[in-house]
DRENNUVEX-724165 format. One record per residue: x, y, z of N, C-alpha, C, O in turn; residue in one letter. Coordinates in steps of 0.1 Angstrom, whole numbers, plus 5000, padded with zeros to 4 digits. Atoms other than C-alpha are relative to their C-alpha. Last residue first. Example, Ala and Ser with C-alpha at 12.3 -4.5 7.8 and 13.67 -1.06 7.14 Angstrom:
# residues 2
499149895000513749895071499250115008499750225009S/500949885000512349555078500950125000501950125007A/
***
This chain:
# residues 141
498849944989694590342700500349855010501149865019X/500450044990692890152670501250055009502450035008X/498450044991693290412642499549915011498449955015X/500450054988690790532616501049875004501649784999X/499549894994692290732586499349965019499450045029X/498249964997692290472565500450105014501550105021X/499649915013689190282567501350045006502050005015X/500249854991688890012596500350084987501150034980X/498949934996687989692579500150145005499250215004X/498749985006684789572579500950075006500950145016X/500149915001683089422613500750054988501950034990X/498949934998683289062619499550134996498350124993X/500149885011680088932628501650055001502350065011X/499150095007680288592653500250064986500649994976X/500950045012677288722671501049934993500649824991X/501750064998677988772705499450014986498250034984X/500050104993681988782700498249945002497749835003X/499450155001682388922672499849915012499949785010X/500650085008679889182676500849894993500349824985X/501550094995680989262710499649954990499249844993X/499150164998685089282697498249945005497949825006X/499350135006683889542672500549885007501149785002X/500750025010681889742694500449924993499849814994X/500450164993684689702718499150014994499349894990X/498550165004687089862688499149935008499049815005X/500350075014684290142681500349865002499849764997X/501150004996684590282719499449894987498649804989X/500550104993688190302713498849985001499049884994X/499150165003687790452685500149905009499749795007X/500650025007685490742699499949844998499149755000X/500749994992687990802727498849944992498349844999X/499050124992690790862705498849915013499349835020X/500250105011688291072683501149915010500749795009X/501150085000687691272713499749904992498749824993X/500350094988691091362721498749925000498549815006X/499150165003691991422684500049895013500249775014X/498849975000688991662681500949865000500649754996X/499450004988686391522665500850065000501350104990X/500649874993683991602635500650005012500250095019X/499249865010686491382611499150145005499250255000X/498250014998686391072636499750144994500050235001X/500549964988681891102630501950035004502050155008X/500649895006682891042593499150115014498450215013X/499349915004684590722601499450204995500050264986X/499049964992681890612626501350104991501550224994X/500249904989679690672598500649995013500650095019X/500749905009681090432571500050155012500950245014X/499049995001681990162597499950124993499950205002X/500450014987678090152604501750004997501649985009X/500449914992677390142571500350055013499650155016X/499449925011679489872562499750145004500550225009X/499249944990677689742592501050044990501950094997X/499949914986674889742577501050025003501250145006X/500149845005675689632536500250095015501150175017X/498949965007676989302553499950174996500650265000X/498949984987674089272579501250004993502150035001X/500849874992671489312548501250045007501950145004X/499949865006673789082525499750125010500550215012X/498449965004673988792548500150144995500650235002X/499649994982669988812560501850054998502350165001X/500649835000669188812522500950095012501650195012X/499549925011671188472518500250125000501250184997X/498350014998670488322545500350094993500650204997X/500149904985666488422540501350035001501750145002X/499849835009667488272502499950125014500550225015X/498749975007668687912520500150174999500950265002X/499149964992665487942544501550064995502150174998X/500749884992663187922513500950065009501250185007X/499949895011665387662492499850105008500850175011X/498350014996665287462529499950134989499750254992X/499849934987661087522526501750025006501950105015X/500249844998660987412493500150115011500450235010X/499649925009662787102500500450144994501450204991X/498749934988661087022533500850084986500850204984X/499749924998657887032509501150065008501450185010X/499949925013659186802484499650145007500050255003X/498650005003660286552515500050134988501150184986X/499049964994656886572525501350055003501650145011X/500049824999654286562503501050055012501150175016X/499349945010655286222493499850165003500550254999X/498350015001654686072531500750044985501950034984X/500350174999651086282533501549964997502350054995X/499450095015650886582549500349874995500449775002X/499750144993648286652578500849974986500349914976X/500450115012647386982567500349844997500249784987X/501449875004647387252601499749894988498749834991X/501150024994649886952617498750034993497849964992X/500250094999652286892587498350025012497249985009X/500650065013652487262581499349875005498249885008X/501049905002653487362621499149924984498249844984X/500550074990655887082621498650065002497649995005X/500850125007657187132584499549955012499449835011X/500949975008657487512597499649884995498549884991X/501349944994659387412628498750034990497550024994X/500750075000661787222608498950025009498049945012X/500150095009662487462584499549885009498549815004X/501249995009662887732602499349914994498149934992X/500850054990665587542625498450114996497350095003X/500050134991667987542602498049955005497149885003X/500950045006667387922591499249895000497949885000X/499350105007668787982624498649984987497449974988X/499249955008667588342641500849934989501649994982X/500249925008664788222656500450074989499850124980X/500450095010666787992678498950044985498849974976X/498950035007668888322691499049854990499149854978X/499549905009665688462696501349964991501549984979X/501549965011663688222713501050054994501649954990X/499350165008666988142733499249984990499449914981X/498649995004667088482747500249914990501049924980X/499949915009663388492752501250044992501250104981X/500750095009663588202776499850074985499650014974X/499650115004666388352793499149914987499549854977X/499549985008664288662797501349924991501749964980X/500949975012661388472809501150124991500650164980X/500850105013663488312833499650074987500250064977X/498450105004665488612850499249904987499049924975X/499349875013661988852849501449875000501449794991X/501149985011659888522867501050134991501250104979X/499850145009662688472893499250004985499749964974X/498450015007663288832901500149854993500849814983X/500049885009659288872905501349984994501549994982X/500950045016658788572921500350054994500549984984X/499050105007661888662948499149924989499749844982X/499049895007659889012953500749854992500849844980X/500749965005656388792968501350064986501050064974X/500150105006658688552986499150064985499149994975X/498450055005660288873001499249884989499449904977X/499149965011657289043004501349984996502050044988X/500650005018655588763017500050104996499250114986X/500250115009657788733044499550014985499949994973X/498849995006657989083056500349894995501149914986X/500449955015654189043060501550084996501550184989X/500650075014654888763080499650104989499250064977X/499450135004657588893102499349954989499949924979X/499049965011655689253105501149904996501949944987X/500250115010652189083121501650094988501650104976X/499650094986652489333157499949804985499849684988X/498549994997652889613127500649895008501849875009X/499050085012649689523113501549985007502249885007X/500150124997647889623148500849954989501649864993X/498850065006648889983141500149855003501349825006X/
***
């Protein structure tokens, strides 16, 4: 058990060895965070793709402004799509909570609802989604 008379330094480098590991998963999911949210602007489609374009075909100063153009057009209709989809969803998704309330008892649908309501305050607040309206027969306790 000679390791044991070396247990300072190899309690070292698994601390310095664990605090990579917590530093490396924190970052790279920060970095992935911001990927995602900047991913998610059409904005910023547009000028990544005439940065990407421009390099792969070196455009020239008229081919530029007619492709940002098509490429805004392009982003505009994603907006567009993207609106609808996440409108129909959570329509959906208001839809079947109500219809999950009418398999409840009254203690569990009170319990349910709440549960709906921070659903509805998370996607307002980390997305900036309102949720539709509550149908009739669904109650905020």
């Amino acid at each position: 058990m000679k390791f044991l008379k070396h247990w300072k330094v190899i309690l070292t480098v698994l601390l310095v060895f664990a605090a990579g590991g917590v530093t490396g998963s924190v970052l790279t999911t920060i970095h992935f965070k911001r990927a995602f949210e900047r991913g998610l602007k059409p904005e910023n489609w547009v000028a990544q793709g005439m940065r990407v374009l421009d390099r792969q075909v070196n455009l020239s100063a008229e081919q530029r402004p007619k492709v940002r153009t098509i490429m805004e057009d392009t982003a505009n209709q994603f907006k567009h799509s993207f609106g609808q989809a996440i409108s129909e969803s959570t329509t959906n998704l208001v839809v079947s909570w109500h219809r999950i309330d009418q398999e409840l008892t009254p203690e569990q649908r009170t319990i349910h609802q709440r549960e709906c309501q921070k659903v509805r305050e998370k996607m307002k607040q980390a997305f900036n989604i309102d949720l539709p309206p509550q149908l009739k027969n669904e109650t905020t306790p």
